[in-house]
The first five atom37 places (N, CA, C, CB, O) and aatype in JSON, in Angstrom:
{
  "aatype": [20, 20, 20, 20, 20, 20, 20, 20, 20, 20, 20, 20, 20, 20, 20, 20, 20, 20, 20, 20, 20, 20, 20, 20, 20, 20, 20, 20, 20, 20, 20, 20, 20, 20, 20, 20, 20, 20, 20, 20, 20, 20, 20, 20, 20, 20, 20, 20, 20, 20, 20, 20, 20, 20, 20, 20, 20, 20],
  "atom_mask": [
    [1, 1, 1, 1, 1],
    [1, 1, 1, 1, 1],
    [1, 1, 1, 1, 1],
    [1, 1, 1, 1, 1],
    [1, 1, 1, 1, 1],
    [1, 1, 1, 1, 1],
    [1, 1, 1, 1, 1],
    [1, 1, 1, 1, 1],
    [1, 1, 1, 1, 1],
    [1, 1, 1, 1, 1],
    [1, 1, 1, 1, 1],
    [1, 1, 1, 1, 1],
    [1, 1, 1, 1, 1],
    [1, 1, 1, 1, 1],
    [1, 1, 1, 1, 1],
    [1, 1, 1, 1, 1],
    [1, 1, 1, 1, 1],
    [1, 1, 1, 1, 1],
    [1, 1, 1, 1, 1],
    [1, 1, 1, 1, 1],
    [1, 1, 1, 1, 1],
    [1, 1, 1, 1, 1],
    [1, 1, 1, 1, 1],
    [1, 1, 1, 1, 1],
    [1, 1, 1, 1, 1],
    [1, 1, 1, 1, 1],
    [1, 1, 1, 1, 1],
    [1, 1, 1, 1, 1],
    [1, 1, 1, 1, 1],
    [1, 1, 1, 1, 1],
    [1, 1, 1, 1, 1],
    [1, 1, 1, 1, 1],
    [1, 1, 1, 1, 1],
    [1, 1, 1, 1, 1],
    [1, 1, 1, 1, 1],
    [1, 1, 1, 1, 1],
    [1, 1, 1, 1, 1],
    [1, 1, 1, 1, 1],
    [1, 1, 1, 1, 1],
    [1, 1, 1, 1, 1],
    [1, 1, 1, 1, 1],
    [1, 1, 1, 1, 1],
    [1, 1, 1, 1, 1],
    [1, 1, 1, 1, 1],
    [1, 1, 1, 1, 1],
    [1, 1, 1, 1, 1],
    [1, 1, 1, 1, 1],
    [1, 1, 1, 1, 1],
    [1, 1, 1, 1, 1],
    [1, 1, 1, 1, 1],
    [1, 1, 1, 1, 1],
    [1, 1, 1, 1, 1],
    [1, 1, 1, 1, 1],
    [1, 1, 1, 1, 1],
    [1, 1, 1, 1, 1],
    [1, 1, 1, 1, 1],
    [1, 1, 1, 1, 1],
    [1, 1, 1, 1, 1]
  ],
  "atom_positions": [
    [[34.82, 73.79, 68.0], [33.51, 74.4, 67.89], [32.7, 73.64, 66.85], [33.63, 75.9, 67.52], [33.31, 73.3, 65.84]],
    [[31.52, 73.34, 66.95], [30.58, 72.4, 66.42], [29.32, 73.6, 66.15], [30.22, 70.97, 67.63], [28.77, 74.34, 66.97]],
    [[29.15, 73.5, 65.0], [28.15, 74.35, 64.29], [26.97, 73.72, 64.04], [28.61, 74.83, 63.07], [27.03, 72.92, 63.11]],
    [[26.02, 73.81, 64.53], [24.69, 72.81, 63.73], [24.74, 73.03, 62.34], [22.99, 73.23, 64.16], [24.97, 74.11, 61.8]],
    [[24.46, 71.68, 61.64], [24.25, 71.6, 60.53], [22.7, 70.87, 59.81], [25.41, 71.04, 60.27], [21.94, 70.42, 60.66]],
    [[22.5, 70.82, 59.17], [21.71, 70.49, 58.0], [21.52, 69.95, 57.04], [21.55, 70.9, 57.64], [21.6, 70.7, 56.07]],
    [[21.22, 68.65, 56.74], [21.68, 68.14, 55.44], [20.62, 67.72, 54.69], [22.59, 67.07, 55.54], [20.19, 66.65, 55.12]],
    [[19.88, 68.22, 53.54], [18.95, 67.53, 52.9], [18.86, 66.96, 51.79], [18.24, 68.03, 52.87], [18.87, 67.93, 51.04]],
    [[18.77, 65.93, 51.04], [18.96, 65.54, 49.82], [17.29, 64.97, 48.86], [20.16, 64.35, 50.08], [16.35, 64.4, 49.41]],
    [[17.33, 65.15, 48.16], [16.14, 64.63, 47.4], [15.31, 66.04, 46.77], [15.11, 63.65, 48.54], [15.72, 67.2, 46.65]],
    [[14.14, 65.52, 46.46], [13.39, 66.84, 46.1], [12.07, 66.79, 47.08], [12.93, 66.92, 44.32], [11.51, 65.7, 47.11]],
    [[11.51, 67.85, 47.89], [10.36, 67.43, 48.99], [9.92, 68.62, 49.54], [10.85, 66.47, 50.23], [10.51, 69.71, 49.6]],
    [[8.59, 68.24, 50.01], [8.23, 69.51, 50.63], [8.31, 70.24, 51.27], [7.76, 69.68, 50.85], [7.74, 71.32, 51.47]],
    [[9.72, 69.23, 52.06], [9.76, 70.26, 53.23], [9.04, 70.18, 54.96], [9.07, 71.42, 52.53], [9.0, 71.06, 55.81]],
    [[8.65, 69.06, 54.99], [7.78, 68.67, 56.03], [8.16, 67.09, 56.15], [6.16, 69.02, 55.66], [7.77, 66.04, 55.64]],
    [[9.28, 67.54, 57.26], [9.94, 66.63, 57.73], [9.17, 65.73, 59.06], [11.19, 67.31, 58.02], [9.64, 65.79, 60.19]],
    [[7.94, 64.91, 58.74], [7.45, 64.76, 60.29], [7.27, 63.41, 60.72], [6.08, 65.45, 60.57], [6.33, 63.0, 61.4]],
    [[8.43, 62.61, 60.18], [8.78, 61.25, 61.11], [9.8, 60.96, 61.61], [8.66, 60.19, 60.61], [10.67, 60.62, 60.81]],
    [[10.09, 60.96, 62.74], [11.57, 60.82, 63.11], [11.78, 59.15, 63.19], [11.96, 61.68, 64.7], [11.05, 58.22, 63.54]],
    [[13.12, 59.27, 62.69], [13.37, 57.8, 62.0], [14.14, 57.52, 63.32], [14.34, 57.62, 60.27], [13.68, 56.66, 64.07]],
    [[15.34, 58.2, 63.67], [15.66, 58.03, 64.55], [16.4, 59.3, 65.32], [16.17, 57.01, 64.32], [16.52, 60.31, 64.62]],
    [[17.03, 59.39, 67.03], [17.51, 60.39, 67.17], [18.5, 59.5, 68.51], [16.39, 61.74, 67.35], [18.23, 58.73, 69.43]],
    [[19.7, 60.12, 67.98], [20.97, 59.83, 69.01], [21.28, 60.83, 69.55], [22.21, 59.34, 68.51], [21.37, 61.94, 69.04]],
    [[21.67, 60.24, 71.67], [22.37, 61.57, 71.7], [23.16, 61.01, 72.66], [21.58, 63.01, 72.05], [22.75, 60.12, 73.41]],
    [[24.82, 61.68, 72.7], [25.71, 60.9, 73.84], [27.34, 61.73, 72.88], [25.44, 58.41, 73.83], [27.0, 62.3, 71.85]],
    [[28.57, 61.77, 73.11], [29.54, 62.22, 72.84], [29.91, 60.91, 71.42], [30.47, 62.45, 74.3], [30.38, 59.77, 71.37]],
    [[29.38, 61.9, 70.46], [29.46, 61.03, 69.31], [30.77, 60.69, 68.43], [28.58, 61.56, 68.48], [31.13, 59.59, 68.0]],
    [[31.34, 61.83, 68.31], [32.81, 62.57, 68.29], [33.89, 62.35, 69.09], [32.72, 63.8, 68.48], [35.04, 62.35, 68.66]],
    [[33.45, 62.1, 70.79], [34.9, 61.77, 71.23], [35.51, 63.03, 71.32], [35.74, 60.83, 70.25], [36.58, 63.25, 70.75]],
    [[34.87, 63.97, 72.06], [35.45, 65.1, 72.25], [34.85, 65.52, 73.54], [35.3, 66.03, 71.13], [34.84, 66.73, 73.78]],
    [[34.38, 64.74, 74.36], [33.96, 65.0, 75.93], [32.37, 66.01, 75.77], [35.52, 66.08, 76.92], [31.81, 66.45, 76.77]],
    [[32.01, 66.17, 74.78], [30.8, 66.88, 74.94], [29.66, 66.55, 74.14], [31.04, 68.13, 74.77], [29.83, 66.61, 72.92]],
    [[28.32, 66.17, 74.63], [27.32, 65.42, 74.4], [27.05, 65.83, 72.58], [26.04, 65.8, 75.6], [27.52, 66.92, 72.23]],
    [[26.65, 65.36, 71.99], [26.0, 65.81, 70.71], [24.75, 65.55, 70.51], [26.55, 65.35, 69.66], [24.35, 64.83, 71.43]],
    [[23.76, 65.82, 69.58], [22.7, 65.08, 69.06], [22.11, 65.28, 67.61], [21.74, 65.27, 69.93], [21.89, 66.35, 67.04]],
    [[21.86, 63.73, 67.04], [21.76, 63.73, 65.39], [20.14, 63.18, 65.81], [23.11, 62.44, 64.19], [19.72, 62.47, 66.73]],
    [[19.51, 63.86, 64.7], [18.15, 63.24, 64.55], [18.3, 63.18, 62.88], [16.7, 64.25, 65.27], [18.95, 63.91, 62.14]],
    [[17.29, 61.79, 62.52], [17.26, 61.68, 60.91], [15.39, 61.67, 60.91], [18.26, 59.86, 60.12], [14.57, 60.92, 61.44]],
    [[15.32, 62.45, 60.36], [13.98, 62.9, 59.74], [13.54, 62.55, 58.31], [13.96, 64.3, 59.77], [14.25, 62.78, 57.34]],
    [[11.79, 61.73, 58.22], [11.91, 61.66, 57.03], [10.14, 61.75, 56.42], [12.84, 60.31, 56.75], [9.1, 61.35, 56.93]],
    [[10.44, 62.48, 55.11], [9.16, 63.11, 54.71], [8.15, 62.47, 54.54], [9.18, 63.72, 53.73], [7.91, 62.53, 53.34]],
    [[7.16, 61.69, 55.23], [6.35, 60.77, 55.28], [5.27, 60.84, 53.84], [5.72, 60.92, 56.7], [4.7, 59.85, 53.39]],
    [[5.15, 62.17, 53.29], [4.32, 62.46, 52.62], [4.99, 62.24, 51.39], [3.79, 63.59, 52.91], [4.14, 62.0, 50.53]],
    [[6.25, 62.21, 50.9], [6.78, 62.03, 49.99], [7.18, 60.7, 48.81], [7.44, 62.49, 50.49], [8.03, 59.85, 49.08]],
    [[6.67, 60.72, 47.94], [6.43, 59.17, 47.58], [8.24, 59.0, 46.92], [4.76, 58.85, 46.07], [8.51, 58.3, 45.94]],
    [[9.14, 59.69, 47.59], [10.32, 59.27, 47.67], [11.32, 59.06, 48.7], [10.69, 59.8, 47.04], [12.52, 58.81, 48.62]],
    [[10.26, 59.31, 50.07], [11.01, 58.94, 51.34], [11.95, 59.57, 51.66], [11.46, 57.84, 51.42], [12.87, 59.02, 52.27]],
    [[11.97, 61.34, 51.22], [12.75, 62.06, 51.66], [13.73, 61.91, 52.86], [12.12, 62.83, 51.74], [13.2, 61.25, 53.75]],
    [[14.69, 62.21, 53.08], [15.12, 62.51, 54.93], [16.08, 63.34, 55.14], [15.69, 61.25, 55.83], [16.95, 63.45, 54.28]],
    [[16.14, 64.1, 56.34], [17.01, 65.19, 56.33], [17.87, 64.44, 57.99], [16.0, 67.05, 56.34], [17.55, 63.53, 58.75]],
    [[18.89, 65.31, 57.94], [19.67, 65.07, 58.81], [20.32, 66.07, 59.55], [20.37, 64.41, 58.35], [21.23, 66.68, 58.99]],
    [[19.83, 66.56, 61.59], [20.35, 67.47, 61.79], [21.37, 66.82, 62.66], [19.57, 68.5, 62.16], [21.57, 65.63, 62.94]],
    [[21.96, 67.94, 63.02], [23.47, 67.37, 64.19], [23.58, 68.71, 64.73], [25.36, 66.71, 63.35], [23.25, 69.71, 64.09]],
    [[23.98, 68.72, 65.73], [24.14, 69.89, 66.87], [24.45, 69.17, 68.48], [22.48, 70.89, 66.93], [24.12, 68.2, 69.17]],
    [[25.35, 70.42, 68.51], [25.76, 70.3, 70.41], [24.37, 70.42, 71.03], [26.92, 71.85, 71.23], [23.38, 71.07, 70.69]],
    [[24.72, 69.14, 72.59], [23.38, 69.68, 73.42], [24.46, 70.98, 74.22], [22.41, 68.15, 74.81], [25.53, 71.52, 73.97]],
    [[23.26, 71.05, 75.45], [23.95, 72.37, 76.1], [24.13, 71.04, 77.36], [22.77, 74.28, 76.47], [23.45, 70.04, 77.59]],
    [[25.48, 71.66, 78.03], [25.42, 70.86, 78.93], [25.54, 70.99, 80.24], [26.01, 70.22, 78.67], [25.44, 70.0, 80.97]]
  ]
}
């Protein structure tokens, strides 16, 4: 079982609105699709980025 997660590091506003990049395909090796997107705070003069991961539905 695969839980979406969340990962944010830095200090930011919170307004995650550039996607840097986003993968999706069986990342894990466990026969069922996943998908990671890395997000990053454009507004932030420290280049925030967050990182989600979650099952697709399939």
């Amino acid at each position: 079982m695969l839980l979406p997660a969340v990962i944010t590091w830095g200090q930011s506003s919170g307004t995650f609105n550039v996607v840097v990049k986003k993968v999706k395909g069986d990342l894990n090796k466990d026969g069922k699709d996943d998908l990671v997107t890395v997000m990053q705070d454009a507004g932030s003069s420290a280049g925030t980025y967050t990182i989600s991961a979650s099952r697709t539905a399939s």
